[in-house]
C-alpha positions in Angstrom: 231.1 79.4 18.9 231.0 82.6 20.7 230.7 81.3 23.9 233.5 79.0 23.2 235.3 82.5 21.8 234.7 84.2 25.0 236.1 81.3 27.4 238.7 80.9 25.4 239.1 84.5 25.2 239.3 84.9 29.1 241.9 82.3 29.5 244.1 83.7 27.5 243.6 87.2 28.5 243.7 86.1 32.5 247.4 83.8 31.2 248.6 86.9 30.1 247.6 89.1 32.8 249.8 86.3 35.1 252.5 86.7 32.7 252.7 90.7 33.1 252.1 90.6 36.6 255.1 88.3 37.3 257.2 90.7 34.9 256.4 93.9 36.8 256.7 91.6 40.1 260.6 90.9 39.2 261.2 94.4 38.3 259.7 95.6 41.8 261.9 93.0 43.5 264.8 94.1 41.2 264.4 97.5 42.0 263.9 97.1 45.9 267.0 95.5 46.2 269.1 98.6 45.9 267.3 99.9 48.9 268.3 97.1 51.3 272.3 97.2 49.7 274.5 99.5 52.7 275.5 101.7 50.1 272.3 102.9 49.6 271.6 103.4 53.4 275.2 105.1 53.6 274.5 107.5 50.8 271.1 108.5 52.5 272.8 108.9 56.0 274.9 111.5 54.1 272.3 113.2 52.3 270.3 113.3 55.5 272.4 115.3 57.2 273.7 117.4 54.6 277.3 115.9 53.8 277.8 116.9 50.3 281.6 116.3 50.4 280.6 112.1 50.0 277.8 112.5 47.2 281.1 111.0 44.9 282.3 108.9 47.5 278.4 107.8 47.4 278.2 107.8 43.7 281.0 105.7 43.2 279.4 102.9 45.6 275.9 102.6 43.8 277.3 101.4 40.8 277.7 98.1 42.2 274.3 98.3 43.5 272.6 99.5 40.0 275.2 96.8 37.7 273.3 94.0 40.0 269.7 95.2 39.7 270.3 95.2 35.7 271.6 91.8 35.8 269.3 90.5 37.8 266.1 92.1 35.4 267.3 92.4 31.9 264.1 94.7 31.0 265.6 97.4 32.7 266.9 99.8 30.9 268.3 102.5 33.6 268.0 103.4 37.0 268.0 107.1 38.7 267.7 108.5 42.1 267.1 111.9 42.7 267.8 113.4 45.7 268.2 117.4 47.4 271.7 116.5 47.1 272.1 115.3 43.7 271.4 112.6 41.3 272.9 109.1 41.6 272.7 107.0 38.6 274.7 104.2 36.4 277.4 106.2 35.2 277.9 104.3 31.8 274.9 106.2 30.6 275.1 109.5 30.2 272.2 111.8 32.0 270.7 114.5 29.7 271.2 117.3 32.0 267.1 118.0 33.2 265.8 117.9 36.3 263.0 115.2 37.2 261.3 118.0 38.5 260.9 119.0 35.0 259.7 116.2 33.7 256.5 114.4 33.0 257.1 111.9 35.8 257.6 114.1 38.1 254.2 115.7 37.5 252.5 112.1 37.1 254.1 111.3 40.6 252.7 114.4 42.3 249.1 114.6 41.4 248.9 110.6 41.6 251.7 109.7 44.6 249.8 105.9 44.4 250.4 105.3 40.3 253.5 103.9 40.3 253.8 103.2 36.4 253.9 105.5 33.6 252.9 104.4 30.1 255.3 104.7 27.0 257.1 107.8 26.8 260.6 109.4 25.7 263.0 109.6 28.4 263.8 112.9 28.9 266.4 111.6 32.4 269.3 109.9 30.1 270.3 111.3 26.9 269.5 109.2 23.6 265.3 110.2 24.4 264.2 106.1 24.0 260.9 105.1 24.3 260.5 103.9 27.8 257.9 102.7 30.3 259.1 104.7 33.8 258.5 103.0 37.6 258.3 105.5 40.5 258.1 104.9 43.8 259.5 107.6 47.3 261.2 105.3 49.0 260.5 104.8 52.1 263.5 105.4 54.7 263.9 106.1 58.9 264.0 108.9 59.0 262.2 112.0 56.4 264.3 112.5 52.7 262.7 115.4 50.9 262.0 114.7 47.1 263.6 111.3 47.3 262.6 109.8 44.0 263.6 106.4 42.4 263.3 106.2 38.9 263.4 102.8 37.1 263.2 102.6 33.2 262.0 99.6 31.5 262.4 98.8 27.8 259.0 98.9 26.5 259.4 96.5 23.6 260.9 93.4 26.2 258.0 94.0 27.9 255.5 93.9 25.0 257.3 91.0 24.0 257.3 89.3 27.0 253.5 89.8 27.3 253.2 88.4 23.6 256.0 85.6 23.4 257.8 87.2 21.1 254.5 88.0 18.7 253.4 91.7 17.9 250.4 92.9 20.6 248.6 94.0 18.2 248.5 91.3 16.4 246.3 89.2 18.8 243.9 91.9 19.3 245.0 92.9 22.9 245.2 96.7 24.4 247.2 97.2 27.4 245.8 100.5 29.0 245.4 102.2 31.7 242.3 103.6 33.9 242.1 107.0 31.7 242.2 105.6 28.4 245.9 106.3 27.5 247.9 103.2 25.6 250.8 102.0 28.1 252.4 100.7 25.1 252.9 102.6 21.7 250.0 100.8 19.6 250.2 101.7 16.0 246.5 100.7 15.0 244.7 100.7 18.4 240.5 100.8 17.5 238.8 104.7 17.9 236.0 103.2 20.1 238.3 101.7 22.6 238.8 105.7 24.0 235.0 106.0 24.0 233.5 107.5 27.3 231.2 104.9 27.2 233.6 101.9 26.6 236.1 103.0 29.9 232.6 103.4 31.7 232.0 99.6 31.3 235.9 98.9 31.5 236.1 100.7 34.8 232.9 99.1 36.3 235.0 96.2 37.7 238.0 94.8 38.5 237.7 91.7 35.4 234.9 90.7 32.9 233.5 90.4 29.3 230.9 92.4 27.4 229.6 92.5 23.9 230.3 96.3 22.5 228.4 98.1 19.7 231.5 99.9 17.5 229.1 101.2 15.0 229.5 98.8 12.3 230.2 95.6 14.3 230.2 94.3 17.3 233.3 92.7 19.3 233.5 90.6 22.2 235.7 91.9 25.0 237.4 90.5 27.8 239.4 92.8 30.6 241.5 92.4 34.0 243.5 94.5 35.9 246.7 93.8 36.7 247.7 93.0 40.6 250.7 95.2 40.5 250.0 98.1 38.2 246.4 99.0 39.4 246.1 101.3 36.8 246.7 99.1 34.2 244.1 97.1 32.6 244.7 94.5 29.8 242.0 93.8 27.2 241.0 91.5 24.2 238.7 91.7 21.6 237.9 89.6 18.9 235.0 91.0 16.2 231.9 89.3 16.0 231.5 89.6 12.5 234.9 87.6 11.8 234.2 85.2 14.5 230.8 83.8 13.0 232.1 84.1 9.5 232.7 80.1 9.0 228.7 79.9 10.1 228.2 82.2 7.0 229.4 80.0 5.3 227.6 76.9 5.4 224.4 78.8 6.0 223.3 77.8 2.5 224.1 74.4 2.3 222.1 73.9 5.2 219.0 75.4 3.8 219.4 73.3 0.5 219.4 70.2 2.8 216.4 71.9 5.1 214.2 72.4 1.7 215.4 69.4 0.1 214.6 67.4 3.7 211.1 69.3 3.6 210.1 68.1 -0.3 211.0 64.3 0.5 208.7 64.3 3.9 205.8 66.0 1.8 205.9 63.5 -1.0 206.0 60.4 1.7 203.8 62.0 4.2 200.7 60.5 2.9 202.0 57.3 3.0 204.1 57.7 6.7 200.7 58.8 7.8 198.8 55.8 6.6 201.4 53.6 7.4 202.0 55.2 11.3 198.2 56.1 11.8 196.0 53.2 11.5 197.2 51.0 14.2 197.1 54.3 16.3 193.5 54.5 14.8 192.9 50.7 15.2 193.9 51.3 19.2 192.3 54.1 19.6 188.7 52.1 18.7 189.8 49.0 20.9 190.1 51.8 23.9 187.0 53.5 23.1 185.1 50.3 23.2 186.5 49.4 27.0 185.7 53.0 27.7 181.8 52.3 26.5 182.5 48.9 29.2 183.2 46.5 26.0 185.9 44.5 28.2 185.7 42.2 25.6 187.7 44.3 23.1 191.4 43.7 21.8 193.8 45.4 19.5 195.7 42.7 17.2 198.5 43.2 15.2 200.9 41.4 13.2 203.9 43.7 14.0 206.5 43.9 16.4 207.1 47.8 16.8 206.1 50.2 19.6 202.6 50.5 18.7 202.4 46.7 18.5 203.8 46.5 21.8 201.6 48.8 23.6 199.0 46.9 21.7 199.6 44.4 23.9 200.2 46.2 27.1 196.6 47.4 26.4 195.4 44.1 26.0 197.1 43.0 29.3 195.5 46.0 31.5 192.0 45.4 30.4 192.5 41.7 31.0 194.2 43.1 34.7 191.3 45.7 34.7 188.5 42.2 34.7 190.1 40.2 36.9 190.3 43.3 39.4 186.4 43.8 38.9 185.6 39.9 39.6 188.2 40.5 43.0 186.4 43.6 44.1 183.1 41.6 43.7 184.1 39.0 45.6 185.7 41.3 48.2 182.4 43.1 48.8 180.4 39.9 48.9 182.9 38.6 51.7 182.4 42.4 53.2 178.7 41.8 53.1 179.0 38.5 54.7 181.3 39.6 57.6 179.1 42.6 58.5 176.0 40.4 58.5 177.6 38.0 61.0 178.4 40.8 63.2 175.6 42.4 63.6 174.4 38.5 63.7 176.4 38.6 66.9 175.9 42.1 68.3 172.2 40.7 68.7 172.8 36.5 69.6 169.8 35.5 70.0 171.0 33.4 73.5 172.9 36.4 74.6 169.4 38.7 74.0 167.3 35.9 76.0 169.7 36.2 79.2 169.7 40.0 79.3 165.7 40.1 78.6 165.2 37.4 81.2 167.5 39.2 83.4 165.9 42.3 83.4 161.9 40.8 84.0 163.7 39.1 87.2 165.2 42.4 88.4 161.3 44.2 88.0 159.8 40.8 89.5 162.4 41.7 92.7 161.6 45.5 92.1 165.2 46.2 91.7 164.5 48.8 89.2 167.6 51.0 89.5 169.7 47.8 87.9 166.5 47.7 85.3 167.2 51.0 84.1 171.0 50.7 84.0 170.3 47.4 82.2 168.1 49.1 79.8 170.6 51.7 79.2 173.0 49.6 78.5 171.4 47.7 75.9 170.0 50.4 74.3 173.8 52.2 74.2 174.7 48.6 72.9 172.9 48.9 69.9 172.7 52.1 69.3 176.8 52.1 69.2 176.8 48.7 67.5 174.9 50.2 64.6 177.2 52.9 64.6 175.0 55.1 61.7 175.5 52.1 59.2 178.9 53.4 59.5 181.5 50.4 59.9 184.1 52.3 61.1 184.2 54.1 64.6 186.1 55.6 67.5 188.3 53.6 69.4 186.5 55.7 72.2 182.9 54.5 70.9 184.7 50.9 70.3 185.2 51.1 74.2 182.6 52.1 75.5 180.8 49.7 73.3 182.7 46.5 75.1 181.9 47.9 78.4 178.0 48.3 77.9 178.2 44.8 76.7 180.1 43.8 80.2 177.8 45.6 82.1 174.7 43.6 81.0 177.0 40.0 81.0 177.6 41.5 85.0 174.1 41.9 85.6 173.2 38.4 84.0 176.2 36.6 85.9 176.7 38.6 89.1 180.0 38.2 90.7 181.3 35.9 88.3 184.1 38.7 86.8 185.4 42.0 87.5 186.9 44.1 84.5 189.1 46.8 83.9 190.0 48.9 80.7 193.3 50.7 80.3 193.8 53.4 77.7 195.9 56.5 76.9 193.6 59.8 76.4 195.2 60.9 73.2 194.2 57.4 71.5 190.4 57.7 72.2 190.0 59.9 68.7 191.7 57.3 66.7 189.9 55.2 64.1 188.9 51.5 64.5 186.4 49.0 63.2 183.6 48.6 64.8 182.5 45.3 66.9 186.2 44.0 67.2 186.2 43.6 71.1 183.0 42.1 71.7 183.4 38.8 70.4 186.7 38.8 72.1 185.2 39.5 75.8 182.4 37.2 74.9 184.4 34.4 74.8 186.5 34.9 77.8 182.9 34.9 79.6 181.1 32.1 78.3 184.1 30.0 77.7 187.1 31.4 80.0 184.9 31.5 83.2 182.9 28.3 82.5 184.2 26.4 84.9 186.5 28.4 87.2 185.6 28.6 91.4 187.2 31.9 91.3 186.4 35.1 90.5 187.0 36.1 86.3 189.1 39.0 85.8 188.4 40.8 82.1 191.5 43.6 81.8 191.6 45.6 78.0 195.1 47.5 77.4 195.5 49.6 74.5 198.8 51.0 73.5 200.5 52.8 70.5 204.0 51.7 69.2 206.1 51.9 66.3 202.7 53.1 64.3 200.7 50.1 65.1 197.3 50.3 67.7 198.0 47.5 69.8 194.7 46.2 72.0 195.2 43.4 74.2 192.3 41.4 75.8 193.5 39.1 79.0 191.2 37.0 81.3 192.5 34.4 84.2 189.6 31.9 82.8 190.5 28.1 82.3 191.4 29.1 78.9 191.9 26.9 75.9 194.5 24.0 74.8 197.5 25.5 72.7 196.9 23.1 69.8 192.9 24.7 69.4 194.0 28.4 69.5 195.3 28.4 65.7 192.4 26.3 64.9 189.6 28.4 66.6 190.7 31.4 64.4 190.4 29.6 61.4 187.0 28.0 61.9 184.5 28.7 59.5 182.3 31.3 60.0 179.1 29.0 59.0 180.7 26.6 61.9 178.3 28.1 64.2 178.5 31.4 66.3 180.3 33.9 66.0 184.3 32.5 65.2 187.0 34.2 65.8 187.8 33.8 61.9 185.1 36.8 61.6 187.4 38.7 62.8 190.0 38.2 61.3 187.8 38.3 57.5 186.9 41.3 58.8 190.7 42.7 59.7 192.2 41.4 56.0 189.1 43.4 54.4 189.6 46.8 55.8 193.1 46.9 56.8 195.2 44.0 54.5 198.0 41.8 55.7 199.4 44.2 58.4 196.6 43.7 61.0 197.4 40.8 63.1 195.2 38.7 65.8 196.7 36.3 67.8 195.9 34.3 70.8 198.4 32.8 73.6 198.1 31.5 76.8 200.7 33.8 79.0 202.9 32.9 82.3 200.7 33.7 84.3 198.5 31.1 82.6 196.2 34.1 81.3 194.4 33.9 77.9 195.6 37.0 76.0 193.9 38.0 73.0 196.1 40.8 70.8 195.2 42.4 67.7 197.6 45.0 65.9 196.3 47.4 63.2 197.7 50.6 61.7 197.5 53.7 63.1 195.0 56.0 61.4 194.4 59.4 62.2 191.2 59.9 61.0 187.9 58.4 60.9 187.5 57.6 56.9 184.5 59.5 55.8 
């Protein structure tokens, strides 16, 4: 309610500011037009260079001038310009015979030349001493007029009224002031506190707002804004706190007699709620205790259909999920075991180990001992990288030079039967790969690619990076293999015999899911290429 109060509040006090800035507006306008009429500019000609013989010549012409500005603004109640040479004025109204200069707007006018509006006062200029609000302005001519003054009096009550609709101002609880406290209006029951120093501190402190004001014995919400065209003049609205909050008053007790009578009905059925509400919470909280103690075998039942039943069952459903994910990790690890096995079954292939070992008592037999020792380097950095710390994955780096110790040897064993080349970007050697992925691959360009070729083998490894996939291609010229066997050589069992390309591939799914990819395709060239794709990583997984 008392935000409400204060929106409300500032809408109607920022309506009414519009609607007393478009008043003074039209009595600005009103008045201004007497300056641009050529009687005026005549009269001022003559008073400018001291022609007194026109002034009634002059005199005689304004009325025209000051008839129009009446009819066009109703609120104004009479018009005087005083001048060295005299005072020209409508001359229905009789003046009252004192000098401006011996008034209080003539004061006002001096020690603030920029406050153009004087609040209610008794016209002292025109005989009869109304209540009047006063508008002065030195107009401003061509050429230099000497206590030129123009003097425009506005009936105070069709302002008021205007600013109201016709209703009393002090009825609604609005103050039209100005910036040192006076009343521009003559308010019959205007609040002590509103003259307060501290009240026009917070009123002067901006051009518009609200505040909540301490009066003593109540506080009052108030709402201000200045007006656009009497700077001065600052409109305000209050509304008492006390009064405003009155209808919560009250229903203040009928809302505690509901509040105590709401309180003695949830004690006398709060024994039963809680029974009723707390044992099927109690009844799943021992079914989740038991899966917690591993009891997979335990279930909540219930006969109801409510929340608790429901999530009953939801329960029910995860630990079933929860089993069924146990028996997949098992089998998972068991197919992880069995893929690792048959790598390192193939790291160390028995026929593969023969050749190299032959190989290498040849080679001491011919005393070629520099191509024993490289040999024996080789195969120890074979190992010792296939074994990788009994870690399974490794550096694509490691990976590499893995492969090319393992060409080495087959070079050694088959000399001049392939050349090879690797190709990779610097930046990629860091990244992460599984271990023993490129051997098997190389392997069987060599003893099945180059079986029966007359020329020489070319081995050439590519690895890029694109669109967050490591792509590593494996490419030989060898004889190759029939486009109907390539699907079917990835898929052959792993108990088939040697080392299938379907190791792989177990191996791939295991560690990196459905987005690693190897493929095989014979190429225009009529190259084998082998291509596996596998997500980036950016770091080894520890």
């Amino acid at each position: 309610m008392e935000n409400n109060a204060v929106n409300l509040n500032r809408n109607v006090l920022h309506q009414s500011v519009k609607v007393l800035d478009q008043k003074l507006k039209q009595i600005i306008v009103a008045s201004s037009t007497i300056m641009l009429n050529e009687s005026y500019k005549e009269t001022m000609r003559d008073i400018q260079a001291g022609n007194t013989s026109q002034y009634y010549v002059n005199f005689s012409l304004l009325q025209t001038s000051f008839s129009q500005t009446e009819l066009i603004e109703q609120s104004i109640d009479s018009i005087l310009i005083s001048t060295p040479s005299g005072d020209f004025y409508p001359s229905r109204l009789r003046r009252s015979g004192i000098p401006i200069q011996e008034t209080l707007l003539y004061q006002r006018i001096k020690d603030d030349p920029e406050s153009g509006w004087v609040e209610t006062h008794h016209d002292k200029l025109f005989a009869g001493d109304k209540p009047v609000i006063s508008f002065i302005m030195q107009p401003m001519m061509e050429f230099y007029i000497p206590d030129l003054f123009l003097v425009v009096n506005v009936k105070g009550d069709l302002l008021k009224e205007s600013l109201k609709g016709g209703a009393p101002l002090d009825a609604g609880r609005l103050l039209l002031m100005d910036t040192s406290g006076r009343s521009v209006f003559e308010e019959r029951q205007r609040p002590d506190w509103t003259s307060s120093d501290a009240f026009m501190d917070l009123m002067l402190s901006e051009e518009r707002g609200s505040f909540e004001y301490e009066t003593g014995d109540d506080r009052v919400l108030v709402s201000f804004e200045r007006s656009t065209f009497a700077k001065d003049w600052i409109l305000i609205s209050y509304l008492s706190k006390t009064e405003l909050l009155q209808p919560v008053q009250n229903i203040q007790w009928l809302v505690l007699m509901v509040m105590f009578i709401c309180i003695g009905i949830a004690l006398l059925l709060a024994r039963y709620l809680s029974g009723l509400l707390l044992a099927p919470l109690l009844k799943l909280q021992k079914a989740m205790v038991r899966v917690e103690q591993e009891d997979l075998s335990a279930r909540f039942e219930s006969p109801f259909q409510d929340e608790i039943g429901y999530a009953g069952r939801r329960f029910n459903q995860m630990v079933e999920r929860i089993e069924d994910l146990i028996g997949e990790v098992k089998d998972n690890e068991e197919e992880k075991r069995r893929a690792e096995i048959k790598a390192l079954q193939a790291q160390i292939d028995p026929h593969f180990l023969y050749n190299t070992l032959n190989t290498i008592f040849w080679k001491c037999e011919m005393d070629e001992y520099e191509d024993v020792k490289e040999m024996v380097i080789s195969l120890s950095s074979l190992f010792r990288l296939g074994l990788n710390g009994g870690q399974e994955m490794t550096t694509l780096g490691k990976e590499l030079e893995h492969v090319t110790q393992y060409l080495r040897l087959q070079q050694q064993c088959y000399e001049g039967l392939f050349q090879y080349s690797v190709t990779v970007p610097p930046e990629l050697l860091d990244m992460p790969i599984l271990k023993i992925l490129l051997q098997p691959l190389v392997e069987n360009s060599i003893l099945h690619g180059f079986r029966d070729i007359r020329k020489q083998g070319l081995i050439h490894i590519e690895v890029s990076e694109q669109d967050g996939f490591l792509i590593i291609l494996v490419k030989d010229n060898g004889t190759g293999i029939d486009e109907d066997k390539l699907e079917d050589n990835i898929n052959r069992s792993p108990e088939s015999g040697g080392y299938a390309l379907r190791n792989i591939m177990s191996r791939l799914e295991l560690y990196y899911g459905s987005e690693a990819i190897l493929s095989l395709h014979r190429t225009v060239n009529e190259e084998t290429e082998a291509r596996i794709l596998i997500p980036v990583e950016r770091r080894i997984p520890s």
